[in-house]
DSSP file (Angstrom, degrees, kcal/mol; ACC not computed):
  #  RESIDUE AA STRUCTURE BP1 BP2  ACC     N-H-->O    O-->H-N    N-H-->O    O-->H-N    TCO  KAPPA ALPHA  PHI   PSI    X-CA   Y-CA   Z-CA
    1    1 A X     >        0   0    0      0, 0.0     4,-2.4     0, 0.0     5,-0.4   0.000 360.0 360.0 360.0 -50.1   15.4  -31.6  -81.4
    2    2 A X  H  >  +     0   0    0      2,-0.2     4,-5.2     1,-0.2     5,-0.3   0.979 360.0  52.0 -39.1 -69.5   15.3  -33.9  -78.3
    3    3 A X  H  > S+     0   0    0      1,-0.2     4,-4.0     2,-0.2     5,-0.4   0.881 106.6  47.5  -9.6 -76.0   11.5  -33.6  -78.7
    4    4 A X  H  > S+     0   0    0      2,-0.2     4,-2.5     1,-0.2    -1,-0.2   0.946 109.9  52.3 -56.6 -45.3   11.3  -34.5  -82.2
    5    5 A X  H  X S+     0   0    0     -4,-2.4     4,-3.4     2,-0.2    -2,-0.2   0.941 113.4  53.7 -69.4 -47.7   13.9  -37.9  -81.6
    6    6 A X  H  < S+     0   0    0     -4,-5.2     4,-0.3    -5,-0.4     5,-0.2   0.975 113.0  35.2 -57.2 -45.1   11.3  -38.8  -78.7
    7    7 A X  H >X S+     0   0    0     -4,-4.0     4,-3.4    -5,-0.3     3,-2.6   0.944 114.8  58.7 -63.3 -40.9    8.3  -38.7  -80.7
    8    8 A X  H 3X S+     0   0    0     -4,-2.5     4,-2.8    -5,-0.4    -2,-0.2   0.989 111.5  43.9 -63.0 -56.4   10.3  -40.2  -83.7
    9    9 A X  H 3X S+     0   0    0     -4,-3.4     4,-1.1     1,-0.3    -1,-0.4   0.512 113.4  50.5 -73.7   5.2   11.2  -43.3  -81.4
   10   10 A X  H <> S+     0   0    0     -3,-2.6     4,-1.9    -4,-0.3    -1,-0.3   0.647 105.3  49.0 -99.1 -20.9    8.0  -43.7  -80.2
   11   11 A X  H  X S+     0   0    0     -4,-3.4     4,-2.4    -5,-0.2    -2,-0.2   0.898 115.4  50.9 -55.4 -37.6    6.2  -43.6  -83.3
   12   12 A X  H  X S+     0   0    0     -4,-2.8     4,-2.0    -5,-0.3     5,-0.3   0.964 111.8  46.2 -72.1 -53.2    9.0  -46.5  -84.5
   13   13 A X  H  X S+     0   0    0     -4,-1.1     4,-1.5     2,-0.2     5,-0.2   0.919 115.6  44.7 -64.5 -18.5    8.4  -48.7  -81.2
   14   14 A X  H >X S+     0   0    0     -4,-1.9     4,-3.1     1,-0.2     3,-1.2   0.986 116.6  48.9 -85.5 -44.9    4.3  -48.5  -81.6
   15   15 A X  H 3< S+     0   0    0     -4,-2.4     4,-0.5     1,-0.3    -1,-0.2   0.836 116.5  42.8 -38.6 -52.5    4.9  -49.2  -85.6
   16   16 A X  H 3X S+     0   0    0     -4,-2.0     4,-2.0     1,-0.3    -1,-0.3   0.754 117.0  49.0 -81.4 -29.1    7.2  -52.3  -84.6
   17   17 A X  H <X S+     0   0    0     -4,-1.5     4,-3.0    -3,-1.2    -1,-0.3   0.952 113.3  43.1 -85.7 -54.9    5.0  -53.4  -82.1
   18   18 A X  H  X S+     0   0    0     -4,-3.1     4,-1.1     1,-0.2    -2,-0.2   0.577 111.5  49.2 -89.6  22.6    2.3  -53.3  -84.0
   19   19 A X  H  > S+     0   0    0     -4,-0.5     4,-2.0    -5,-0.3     5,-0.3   0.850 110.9  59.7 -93.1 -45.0    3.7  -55.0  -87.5
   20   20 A X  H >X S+     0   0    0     -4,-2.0     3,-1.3     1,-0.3     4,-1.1   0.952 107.9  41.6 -75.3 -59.4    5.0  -57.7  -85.0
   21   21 A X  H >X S+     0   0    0     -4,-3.0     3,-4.6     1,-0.3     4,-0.9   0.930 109.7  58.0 -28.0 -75.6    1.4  -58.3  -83.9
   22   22 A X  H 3X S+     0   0    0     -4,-1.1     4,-2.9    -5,-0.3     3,-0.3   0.695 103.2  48.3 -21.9 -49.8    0.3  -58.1  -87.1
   23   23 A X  H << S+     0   0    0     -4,-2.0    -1,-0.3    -3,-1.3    -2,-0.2   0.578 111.1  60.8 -68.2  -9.9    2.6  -61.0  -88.3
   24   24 A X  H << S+     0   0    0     -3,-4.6    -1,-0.2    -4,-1.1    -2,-0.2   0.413 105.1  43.6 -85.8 -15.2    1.2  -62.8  -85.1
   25   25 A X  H >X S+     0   0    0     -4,-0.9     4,-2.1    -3,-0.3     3,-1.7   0.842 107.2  56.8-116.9 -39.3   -2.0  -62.7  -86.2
   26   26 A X  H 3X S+     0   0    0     -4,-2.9     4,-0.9     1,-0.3    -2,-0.2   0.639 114.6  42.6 -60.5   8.1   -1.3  -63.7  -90.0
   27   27 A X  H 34 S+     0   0    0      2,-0.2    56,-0.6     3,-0.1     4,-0.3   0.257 105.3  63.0-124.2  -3.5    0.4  -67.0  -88.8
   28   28 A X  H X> S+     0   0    0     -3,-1.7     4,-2.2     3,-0.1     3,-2.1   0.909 117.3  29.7 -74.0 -60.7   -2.4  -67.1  -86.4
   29   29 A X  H 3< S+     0   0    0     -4,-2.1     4,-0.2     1,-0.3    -2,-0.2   0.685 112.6  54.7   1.6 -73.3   -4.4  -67.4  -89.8
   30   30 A X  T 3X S+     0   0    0     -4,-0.9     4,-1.8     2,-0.2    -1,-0.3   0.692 104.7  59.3 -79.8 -22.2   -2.7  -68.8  -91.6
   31   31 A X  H X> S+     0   0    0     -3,-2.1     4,-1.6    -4,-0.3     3,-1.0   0.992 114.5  37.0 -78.7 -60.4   -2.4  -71.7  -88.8
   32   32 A X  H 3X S+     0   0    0     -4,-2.2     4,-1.1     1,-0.3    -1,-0.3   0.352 102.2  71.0 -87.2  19.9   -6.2  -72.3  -88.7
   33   33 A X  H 3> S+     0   0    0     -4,-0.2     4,-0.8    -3,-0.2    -1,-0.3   0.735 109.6  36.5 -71.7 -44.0   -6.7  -71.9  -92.4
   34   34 A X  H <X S+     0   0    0     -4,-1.8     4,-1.9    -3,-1.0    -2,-0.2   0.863 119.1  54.6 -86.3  -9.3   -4.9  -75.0  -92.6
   35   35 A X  H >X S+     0   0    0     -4,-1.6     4,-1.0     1,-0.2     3,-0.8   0.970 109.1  47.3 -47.1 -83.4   -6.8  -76.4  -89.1
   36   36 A X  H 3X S+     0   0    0     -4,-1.1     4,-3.8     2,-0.3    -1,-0.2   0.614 100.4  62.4 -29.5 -64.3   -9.9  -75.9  -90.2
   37   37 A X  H 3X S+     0   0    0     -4,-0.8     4,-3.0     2,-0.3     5,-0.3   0.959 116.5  41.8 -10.2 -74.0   -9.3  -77.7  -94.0
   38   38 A X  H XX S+     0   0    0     -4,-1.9     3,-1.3    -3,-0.8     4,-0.8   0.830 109.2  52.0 -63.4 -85.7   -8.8  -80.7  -91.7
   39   39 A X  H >X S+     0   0    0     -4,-1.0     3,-0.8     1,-0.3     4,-0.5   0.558 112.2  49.2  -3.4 -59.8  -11.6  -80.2  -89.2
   40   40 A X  H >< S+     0   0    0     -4,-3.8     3,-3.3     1,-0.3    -1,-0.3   0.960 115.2  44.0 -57.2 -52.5  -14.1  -79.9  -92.4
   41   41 A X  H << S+     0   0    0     -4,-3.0    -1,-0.3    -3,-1.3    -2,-0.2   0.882 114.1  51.1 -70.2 -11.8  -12.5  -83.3  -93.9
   42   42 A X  H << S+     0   0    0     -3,-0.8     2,-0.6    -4,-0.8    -1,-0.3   0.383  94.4  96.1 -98.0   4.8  -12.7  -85.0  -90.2
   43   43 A X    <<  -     0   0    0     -3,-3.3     6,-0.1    -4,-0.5     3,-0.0  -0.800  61.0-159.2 -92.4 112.2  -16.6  -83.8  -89.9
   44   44 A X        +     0   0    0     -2,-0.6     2,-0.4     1,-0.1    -1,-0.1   0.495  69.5  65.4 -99.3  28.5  -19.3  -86.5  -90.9
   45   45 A X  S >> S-     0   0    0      1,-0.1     4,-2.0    -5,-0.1     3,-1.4  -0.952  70.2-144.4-117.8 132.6  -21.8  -84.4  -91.5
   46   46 A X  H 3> S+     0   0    0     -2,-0.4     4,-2.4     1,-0.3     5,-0.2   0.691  94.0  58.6 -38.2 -58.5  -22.3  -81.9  -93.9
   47   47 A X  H 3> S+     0   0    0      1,-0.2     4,-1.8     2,-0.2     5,-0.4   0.968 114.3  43.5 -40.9 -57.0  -23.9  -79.3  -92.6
   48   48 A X  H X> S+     0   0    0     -3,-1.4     4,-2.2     1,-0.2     3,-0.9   0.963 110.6  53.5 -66.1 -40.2  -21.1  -79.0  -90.1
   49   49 A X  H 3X S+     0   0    0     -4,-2.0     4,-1.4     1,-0.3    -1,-0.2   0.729 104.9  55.5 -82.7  -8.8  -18.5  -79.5  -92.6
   50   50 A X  H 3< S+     0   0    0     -4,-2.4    -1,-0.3    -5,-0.4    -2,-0.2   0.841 110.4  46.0 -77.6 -35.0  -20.0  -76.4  -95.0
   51   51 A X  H XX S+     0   0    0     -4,-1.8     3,-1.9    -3,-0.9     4,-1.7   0.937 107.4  57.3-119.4 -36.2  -19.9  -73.8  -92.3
   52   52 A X  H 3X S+     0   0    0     -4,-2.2     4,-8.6    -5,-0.4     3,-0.5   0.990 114.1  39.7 -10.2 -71.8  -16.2  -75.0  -91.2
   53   53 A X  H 3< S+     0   0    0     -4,-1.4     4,-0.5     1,-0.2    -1,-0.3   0.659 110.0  58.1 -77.1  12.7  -15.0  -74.3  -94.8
   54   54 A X  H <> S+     0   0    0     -3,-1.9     4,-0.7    -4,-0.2    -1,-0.2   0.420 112.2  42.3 -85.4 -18.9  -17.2  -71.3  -94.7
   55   55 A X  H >X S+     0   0    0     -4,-1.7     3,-1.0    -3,-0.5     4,-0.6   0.941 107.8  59.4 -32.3 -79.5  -15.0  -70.2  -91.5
   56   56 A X  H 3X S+     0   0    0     -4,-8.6     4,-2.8    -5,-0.3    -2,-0.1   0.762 103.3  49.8 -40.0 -41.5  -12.2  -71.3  -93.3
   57   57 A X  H 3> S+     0   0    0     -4,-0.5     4,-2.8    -5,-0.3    -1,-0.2   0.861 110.2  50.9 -63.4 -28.6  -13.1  -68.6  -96.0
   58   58 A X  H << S+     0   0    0     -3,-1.0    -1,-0.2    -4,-0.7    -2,-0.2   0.728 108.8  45.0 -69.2 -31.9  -13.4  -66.1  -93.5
   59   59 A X  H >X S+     0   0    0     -4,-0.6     3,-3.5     2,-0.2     4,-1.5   0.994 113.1  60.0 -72.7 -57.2   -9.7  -66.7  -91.5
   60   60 A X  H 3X S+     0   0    0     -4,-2.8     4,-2.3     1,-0.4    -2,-0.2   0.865 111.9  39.2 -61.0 -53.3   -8.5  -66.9  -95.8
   61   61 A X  H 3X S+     0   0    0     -4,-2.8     4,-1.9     1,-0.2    -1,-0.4   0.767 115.6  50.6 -77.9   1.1  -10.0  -62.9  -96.0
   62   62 A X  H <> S+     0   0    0     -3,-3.5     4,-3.0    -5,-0.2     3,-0.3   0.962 109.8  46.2 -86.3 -47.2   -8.7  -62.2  -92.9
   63   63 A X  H  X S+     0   0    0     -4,-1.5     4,-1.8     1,-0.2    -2,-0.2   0.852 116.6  52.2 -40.1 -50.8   -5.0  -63.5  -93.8
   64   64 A X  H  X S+     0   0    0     -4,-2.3     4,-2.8    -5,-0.2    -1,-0.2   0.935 109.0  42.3 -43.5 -64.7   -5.5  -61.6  -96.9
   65   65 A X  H  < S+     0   0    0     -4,-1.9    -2,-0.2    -3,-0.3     5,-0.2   0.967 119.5  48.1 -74.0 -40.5   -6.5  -58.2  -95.3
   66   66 A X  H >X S+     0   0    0     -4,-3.0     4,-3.6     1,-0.2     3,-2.1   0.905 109.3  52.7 -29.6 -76.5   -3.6  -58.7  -92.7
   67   67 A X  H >X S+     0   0    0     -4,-1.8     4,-1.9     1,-0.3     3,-0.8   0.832 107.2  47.5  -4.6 -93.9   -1.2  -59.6  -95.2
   68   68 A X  H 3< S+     0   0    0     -4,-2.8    -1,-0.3     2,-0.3     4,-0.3   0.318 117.1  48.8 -43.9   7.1   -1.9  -56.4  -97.5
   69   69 A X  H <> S+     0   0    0     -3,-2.1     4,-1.3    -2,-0.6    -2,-0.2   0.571 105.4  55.4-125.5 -51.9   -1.5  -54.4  -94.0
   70   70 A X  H <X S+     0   0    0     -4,-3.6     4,-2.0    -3,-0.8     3,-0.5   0.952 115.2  45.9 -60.6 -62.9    1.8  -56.4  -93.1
   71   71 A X  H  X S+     0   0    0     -4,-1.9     4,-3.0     1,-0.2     5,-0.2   0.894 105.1  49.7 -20.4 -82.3    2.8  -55.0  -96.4
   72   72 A X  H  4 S+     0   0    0     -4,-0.3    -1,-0.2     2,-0.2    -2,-0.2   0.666 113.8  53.2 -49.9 -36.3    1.9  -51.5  -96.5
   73   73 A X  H  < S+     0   0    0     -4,-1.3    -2,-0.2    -3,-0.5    -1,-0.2   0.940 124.1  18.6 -58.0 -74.4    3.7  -51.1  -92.9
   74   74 A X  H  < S-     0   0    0     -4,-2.0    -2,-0.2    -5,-0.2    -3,-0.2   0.670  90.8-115.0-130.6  28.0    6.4  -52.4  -93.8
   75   75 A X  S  < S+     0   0    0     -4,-3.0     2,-0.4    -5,-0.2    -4,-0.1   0.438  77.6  71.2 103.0   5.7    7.4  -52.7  -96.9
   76   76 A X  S    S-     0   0    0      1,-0.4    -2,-0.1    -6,-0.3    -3,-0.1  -0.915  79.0 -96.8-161.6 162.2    7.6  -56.7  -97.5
   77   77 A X        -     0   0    0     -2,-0.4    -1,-0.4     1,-0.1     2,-0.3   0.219  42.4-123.4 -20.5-159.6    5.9  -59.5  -97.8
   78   78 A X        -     0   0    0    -52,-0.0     2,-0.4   -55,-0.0    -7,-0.1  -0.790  16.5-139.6-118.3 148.4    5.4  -61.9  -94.1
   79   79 A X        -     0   0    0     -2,-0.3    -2,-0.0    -3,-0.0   -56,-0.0  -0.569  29.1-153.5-113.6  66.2    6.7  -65.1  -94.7
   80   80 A X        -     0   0    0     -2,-0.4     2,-0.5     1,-0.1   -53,-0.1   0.165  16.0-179.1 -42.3 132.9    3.7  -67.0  -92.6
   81   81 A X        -     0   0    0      0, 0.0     2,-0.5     0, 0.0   -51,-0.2  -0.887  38.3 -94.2-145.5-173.6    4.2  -70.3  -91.0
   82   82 A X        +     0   0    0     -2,-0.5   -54,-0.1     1,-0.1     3,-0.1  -0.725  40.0 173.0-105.3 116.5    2.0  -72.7  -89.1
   83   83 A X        +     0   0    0    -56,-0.6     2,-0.4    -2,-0.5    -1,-0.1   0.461  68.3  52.0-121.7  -4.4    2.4  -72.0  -85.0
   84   84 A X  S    S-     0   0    0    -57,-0.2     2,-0.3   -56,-0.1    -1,-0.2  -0.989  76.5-146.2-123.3 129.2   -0.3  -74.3  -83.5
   85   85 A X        -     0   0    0     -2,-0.4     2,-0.3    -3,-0.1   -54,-0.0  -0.599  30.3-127.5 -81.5 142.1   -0.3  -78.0  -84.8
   86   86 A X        -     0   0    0     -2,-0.3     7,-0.1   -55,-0.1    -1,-0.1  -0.652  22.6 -90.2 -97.4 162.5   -4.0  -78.9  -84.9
   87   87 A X        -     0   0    0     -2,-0.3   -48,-0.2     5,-0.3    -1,-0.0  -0.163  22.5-138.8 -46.7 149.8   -5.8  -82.1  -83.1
   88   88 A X  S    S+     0   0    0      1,-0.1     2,-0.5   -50,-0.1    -1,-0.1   0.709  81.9  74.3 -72.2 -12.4   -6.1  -85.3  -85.0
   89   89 A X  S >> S-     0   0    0      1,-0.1     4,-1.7     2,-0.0     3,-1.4  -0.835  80.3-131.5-118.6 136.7   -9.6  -85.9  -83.8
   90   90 A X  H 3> S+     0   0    0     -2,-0.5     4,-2.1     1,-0.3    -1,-0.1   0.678 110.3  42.7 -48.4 -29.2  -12.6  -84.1  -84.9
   91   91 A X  H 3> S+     0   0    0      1,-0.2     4,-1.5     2,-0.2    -1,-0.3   0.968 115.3  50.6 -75.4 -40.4  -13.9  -83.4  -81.2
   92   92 A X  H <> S+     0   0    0     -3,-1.4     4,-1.8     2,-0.2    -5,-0.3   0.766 113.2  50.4 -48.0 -36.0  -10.2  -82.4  -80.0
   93   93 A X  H  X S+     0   0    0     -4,-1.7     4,-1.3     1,-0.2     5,-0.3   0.899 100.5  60.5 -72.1 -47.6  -10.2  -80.1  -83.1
   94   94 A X  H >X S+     0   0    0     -4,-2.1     4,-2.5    -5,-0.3     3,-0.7   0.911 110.6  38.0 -75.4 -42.3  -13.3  -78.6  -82.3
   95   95 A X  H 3X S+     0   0    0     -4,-1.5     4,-2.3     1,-0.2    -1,-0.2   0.892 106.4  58.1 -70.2 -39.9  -12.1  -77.2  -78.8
   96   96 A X  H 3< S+     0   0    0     -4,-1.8     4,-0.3     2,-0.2    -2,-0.2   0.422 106.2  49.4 -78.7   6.3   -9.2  -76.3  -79.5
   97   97 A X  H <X S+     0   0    0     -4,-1.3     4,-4.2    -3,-0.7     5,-0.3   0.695 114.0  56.5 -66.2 -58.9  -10.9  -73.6  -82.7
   98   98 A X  H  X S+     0   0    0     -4,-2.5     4,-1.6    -5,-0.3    -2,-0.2   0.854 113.2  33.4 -35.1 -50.8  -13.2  -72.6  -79.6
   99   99 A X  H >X S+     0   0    0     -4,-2.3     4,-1.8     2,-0.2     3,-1.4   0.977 119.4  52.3 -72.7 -47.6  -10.3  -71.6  -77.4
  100  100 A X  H >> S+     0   0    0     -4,-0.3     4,-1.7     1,-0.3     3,-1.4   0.877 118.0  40.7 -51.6 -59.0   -8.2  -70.3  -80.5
  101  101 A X  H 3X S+     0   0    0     -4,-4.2     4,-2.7     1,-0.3    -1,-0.3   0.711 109.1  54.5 -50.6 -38.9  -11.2  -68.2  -81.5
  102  102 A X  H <X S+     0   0    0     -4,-1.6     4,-0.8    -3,-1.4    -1,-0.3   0.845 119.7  35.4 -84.8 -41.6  -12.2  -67.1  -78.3
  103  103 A X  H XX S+     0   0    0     -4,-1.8     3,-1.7    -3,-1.4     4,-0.9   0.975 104.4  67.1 -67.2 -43.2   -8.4  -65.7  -77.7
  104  104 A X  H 3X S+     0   0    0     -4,-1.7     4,-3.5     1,-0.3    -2,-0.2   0.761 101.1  55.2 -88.6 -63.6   -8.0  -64.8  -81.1
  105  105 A X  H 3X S+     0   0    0     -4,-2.7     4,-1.6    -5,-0.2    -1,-0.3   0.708 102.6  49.5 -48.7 -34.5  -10.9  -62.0  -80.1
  106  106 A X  H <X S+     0   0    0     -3,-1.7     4,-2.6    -4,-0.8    -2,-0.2   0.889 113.7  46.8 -79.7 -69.3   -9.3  -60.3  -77.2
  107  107 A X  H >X S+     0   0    0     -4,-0.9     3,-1.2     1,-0.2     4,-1.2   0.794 106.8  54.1 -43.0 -53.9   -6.2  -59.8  -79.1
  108  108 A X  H 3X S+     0   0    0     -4,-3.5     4,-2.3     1,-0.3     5,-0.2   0.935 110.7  50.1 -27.7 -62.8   -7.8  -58.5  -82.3
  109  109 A X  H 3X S+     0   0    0     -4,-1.6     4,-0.5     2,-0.2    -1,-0.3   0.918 106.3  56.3 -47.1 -35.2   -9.6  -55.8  -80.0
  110  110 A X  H XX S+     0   0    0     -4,-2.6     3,-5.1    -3,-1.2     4,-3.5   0.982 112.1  45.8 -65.0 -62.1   -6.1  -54.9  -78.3
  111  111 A X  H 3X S+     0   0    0     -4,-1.2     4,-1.3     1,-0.3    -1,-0.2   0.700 113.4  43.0 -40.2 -39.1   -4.9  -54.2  -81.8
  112  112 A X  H 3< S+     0   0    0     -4,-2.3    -1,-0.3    -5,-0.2    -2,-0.2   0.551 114.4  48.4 -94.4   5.3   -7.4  -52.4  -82.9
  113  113 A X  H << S+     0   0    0     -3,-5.1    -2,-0.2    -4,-0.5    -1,-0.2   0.809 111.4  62.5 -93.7 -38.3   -7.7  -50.3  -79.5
  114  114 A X  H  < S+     0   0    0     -4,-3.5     2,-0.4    -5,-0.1    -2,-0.2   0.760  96.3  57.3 -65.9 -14.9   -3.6  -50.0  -80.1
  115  115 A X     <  -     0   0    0     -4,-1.3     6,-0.1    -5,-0.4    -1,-0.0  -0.915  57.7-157.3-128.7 153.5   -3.4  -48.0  -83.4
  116  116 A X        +     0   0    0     -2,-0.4     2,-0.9     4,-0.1    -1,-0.1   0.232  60.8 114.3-108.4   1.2   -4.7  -45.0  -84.1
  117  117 A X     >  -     0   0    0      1,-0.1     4,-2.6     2,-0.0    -2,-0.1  -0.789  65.2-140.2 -82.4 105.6   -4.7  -45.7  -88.2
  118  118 A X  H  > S+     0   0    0     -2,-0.9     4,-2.0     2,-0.2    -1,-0.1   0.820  95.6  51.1 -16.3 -72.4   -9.0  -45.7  -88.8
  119  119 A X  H  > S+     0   0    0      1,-0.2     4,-1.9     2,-0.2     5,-0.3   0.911 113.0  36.4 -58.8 -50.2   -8.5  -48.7  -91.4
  120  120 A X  H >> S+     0   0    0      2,-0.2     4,-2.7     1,-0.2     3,-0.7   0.952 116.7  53.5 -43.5 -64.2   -6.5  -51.0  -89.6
  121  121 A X  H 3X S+     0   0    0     -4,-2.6     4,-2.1     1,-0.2    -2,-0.2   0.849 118.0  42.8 -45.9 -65.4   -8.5  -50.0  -86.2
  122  122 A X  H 3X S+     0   0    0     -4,-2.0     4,-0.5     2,-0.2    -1,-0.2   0.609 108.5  55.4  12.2 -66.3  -11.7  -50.9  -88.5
  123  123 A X  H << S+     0   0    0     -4,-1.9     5,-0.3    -3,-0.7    -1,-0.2   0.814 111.9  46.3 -78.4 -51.8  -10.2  -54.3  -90.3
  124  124 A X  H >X S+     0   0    0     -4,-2.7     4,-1.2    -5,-0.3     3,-0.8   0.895 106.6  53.3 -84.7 -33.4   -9.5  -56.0  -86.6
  125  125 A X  H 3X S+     0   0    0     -4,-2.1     4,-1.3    -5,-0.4    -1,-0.2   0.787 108.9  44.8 -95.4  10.9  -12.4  -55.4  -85.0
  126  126 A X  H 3< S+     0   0    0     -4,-0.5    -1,-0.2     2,-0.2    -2,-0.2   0.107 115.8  51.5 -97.8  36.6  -14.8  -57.0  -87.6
  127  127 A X  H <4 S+     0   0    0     -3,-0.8     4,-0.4     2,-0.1    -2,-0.2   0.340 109.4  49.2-111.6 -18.3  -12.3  -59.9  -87.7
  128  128 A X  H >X S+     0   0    0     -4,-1.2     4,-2.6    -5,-0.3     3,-0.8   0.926 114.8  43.4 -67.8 -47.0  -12.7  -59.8  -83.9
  129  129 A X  H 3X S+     0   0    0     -4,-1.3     4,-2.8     1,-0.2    -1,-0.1   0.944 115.8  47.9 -55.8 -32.9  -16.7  -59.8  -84.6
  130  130 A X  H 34 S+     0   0    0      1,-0.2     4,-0.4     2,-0.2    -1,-0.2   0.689 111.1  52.4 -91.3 -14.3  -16.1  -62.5  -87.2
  131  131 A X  H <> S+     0   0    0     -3,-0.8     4,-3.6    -4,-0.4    -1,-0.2   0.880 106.6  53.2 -85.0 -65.1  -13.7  -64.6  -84.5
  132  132 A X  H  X S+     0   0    0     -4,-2.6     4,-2.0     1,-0.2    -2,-0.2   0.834 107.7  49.0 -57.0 -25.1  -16.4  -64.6  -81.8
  133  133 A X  H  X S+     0   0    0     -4,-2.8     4,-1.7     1,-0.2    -1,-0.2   0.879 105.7  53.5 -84.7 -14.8  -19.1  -66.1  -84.1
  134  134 A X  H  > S+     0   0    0     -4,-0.4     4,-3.9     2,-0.2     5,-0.4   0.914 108.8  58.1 -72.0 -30.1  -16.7  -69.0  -85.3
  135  135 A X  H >X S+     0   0    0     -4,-3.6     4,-2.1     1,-0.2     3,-2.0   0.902 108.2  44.8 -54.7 -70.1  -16.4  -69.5  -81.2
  136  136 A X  H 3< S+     0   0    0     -4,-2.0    -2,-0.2     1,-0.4    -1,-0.2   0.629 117.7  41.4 -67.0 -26.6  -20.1  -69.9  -81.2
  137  137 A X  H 3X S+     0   0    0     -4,-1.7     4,-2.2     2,-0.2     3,-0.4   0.892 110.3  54.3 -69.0 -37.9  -20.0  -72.2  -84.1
  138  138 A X  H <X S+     0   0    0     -4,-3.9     4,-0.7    -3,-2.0    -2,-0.2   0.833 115.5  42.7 -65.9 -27.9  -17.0  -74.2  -83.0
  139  139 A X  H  X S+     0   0    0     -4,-2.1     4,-0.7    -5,-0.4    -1,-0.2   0.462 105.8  62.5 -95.1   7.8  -19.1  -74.9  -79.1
  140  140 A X  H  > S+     0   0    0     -3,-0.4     4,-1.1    -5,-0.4     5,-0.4   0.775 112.7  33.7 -97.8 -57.6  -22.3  -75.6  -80.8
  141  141 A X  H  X S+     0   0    0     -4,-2.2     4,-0.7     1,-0.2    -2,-0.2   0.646 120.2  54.4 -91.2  17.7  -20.6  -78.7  -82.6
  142  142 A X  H  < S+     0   0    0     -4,-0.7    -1,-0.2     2,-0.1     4,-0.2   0.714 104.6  47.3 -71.8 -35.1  -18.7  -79.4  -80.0
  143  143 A X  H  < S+     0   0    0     -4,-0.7    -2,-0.1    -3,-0.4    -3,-0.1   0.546 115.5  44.6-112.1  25.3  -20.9  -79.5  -77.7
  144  144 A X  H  < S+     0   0    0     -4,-1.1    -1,-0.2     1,-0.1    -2,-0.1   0.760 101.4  66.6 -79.2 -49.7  -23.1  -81.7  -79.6
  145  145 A X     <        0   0    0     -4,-0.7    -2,-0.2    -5,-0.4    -1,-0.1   0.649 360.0 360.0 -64.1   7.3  -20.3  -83.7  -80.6
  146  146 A X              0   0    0     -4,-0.2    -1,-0.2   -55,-0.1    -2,-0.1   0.575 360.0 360.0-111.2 360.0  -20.0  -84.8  -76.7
């Protein structure tokens, strides 16, 4: 019986630990889905400002599959809110995506190295691939823009 109550509570702390991430990472999201929105309008060229909001779509499916994941764990919605203000100015903006993105990546890998559920493990590291190329986009006009 002891046994069983040990496993049981450790199965509960990696679950809690890892919903709590999880909600960390949709308000990560959910924070540069609206970043990003501005970045594109603060961009004067076009080019740049199409594969911003083509970013942007990418954080919107990540928030999505998180979301449905946040769900399924535990049983209600995440109530998401905005935890990084972004820069007002387009160049400020544009480093401070790099760095989000470029952290953004290690954690996604810890999650997906921490649970042992296929899909989930699966779901964070191509949003980890999908993190590291928005770095490479964000320092390419960044480091144009300097």
């Amino acid at each position: 019986m002891y046994s069983y109550l040990n496993n049981y509570n450790l199965m509960y702390r990696q679950n809690e630990k890892l919903a709590s991430d999880i909600e960390k990472a949709i308000n990560g999201e959910y924070s540069a889905i609206n970043c990003y929105a501005k970045l594109a309008n603060l961009a004067s060229k076009e080019n740049e400002r199409k594969q911003i909001l083509e970013i942007r779509q990418d954080e919107i499916n990540h928030f999505q599959q998180f979301t449905q994941i946040y769900t399924s764990l535990t049983g209600r919605q995440p109530q998401p809110t905005i935890i990084e203000e972004c820069p007002d100015l387009y160049r400020n903006g544009l480093e401070f995506a790099l760095q989000d993105e470029q952290q953004t990546v290690d954690f996604y890998l810890n999650i997906a190295d921490e649970t042992n559920n296929p899909y989930i493990k699966e779901v964070f590291r191509r949003a980890a691939a999908d993190e590291q190329n928005h770095a490479v986009w964000f320092l390419y006009y960044f480091s144009k823009a300097r």
